[in-house]
C-alpha positions in Angstrom: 0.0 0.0 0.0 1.3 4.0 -0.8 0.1 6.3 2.0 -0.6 10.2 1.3 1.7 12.5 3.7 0.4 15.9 3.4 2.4 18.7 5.3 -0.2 21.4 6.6 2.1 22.5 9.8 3.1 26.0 8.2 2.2 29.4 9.8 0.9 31.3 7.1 2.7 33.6 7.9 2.9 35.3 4.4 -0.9 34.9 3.1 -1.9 36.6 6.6 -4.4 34.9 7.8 -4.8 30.5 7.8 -4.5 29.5 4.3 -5.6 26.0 4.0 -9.0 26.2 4.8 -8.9 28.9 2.3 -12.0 28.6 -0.6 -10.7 26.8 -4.0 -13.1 25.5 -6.2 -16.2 23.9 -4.6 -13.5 22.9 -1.7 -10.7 24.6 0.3 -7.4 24.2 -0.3 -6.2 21.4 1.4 -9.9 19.8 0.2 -8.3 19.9 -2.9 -5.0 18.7 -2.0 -6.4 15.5 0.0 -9.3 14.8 -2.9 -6.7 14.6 -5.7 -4.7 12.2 -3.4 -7.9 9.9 -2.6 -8.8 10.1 -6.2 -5.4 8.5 -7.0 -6.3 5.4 -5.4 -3.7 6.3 -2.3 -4.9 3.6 0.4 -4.4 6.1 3.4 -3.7 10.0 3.5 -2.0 11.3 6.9 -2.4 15.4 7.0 0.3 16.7 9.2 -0.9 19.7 10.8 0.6 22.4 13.3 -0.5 26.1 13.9 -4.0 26.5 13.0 -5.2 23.0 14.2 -8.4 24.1 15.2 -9.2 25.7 11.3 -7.9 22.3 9.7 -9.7 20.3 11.9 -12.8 22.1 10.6 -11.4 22.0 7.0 -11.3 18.2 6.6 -14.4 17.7 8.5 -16.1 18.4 5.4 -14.3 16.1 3.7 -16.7 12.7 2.9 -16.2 10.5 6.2 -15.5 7.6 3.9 -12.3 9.0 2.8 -9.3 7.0 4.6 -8.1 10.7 5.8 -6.6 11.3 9.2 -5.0 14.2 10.9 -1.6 14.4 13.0 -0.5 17.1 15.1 3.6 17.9 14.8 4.3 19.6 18.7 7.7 21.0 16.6 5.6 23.0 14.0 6.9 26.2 15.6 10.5 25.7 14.4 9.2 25.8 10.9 10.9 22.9 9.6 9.0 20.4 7.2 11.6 17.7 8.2 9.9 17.3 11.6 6.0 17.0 9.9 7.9 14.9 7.7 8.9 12.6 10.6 5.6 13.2 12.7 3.6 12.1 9.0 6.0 8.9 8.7 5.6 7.7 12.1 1.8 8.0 11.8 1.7 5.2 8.8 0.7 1.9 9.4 3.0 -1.4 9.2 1.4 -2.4 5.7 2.7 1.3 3.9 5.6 0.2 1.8 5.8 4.1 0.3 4.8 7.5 1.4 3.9 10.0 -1.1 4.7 13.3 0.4 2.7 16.6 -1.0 2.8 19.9 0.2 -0.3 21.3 1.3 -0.6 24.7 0.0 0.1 23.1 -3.4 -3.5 22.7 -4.5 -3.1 22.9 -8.3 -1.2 19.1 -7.8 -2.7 17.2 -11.1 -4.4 13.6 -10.6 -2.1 12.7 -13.7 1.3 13.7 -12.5 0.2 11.7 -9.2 -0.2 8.7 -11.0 3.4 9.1 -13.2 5.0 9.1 -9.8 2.8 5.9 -8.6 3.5 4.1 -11.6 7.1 5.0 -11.7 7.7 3.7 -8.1 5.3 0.8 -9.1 7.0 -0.2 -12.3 10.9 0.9 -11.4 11.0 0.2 -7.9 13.0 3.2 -7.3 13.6 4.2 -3.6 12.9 7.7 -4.2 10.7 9.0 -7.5 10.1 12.8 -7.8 8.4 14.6 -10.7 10.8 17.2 -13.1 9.7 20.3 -14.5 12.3 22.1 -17.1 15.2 20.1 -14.8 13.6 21.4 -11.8 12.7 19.0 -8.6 8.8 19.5 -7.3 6.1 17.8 -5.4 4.5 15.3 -4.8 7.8 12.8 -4.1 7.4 9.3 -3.2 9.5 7.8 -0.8 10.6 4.0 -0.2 10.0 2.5 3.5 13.5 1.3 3.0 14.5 5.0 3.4 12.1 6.0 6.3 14.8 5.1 9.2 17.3 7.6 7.6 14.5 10.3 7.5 13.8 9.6 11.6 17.5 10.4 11.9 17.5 13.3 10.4 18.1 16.0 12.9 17.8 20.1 12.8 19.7 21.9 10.9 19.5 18.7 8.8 16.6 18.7 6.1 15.3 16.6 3.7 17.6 18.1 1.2 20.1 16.4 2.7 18.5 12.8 2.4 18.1 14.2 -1.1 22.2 14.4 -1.9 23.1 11.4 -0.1 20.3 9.8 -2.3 20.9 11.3 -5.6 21.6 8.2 -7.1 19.0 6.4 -6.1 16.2 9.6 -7.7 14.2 8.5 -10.2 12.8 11.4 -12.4 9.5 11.7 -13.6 9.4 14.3 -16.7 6.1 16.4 -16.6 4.6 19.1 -18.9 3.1 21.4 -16.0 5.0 24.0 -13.6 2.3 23.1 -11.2 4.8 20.8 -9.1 6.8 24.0 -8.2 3.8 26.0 -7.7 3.1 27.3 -4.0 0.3 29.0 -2.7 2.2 31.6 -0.2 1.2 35.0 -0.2 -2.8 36.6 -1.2 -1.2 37.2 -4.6 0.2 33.5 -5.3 -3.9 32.9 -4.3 -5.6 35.8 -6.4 -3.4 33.9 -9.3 -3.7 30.3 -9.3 -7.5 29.9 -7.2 -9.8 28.8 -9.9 
């Protein structure tokens, strides 16, 4: 089974006010984050939250109670690192996860297609690490190998996944795509204004 790691723990800080429960679409953004990630067949989706709990919890209570959804608190969200949500998501996943698929929660554009490249590159390659390339550039969402999960727990601050990334940059498979979506962040009101549909 491939589990969804979605990593909501941000501040916000930028857009001003909580930006995942944000309206996009018929949904908010993280709706639309978790839906594409449910449509993709993922058997589990673990949404790592931090400041704002409160507003996310009311954001995914709107999501269909069939959806295999569940949310985890990261206590180390202040520090503003995604390597701890990354750990906090990981060690939320159930014994039968052989991959986690980690997508960024303020990247609600994320395509149901380029989610399934990186799915059936891992499922066809067997790569340890399989991340989707835009014009040579690295984006989201990344899948990553259970096999790889006990050097991510030892990852410690200032460490960040970047530098599981180098030590691993053999073992990256690339998954060419046509959209800049993967690199796109919703950060500030304008970022918003310009990508919301």
């Amino acid at each position: 089974m491939i589990a969804g790691i979605v990593l909501a723990a941000g501040k916000s800080e930028r857009m001003g006010q909580p930006k995942m429960s944000l309206p996009w679409g018929d949904t908010t953004v993280i709706g639309q984050v978790i839906a594409t990630l449910v449509h993709s067949g993922l058997g589990e989706v673990v949404v790592v939250a931090g400041g704002g709990r409160e507003d996310m919890e009311q954001a995914l209570s709107y999501l269909p109670p069939s959806w295999p959804v569940h949310l985890v608190f990261n206590p180390d969200f202040v520090a503003g690192e995604m390597l701890s949500s990354l750990q906090a998501g990981i060690a939320a996943l159930g014994e039968r996860v052989e991959a986690a698929l980690l997508a960024l929660g303020d990247q609600p554009q994320i395509e149901g297609r380029v989610v399934q490249d990186v799915l059936d590159a891992y499922r066809q390659i067997g790569a340890k690490l399989v991340a989707p390339s835009y014009q040579m550039r690295r984006g989201h969402p990344m899948l990553l190998d259970r096999s790889l999960w006990p050097e991510i727990h030892a990852l410690r601050p200032p460490q960040t996944l970047r530098d599981l990334l180098r030590t691993q940059a053999d073992q990256i498979y690339y998954v060419t795509v046509d959209t800049p979506t993967i690199l796109q962040d919703v950060d500030t009101p304008a970022d918003y204004q310009k990508f919301r549909p």
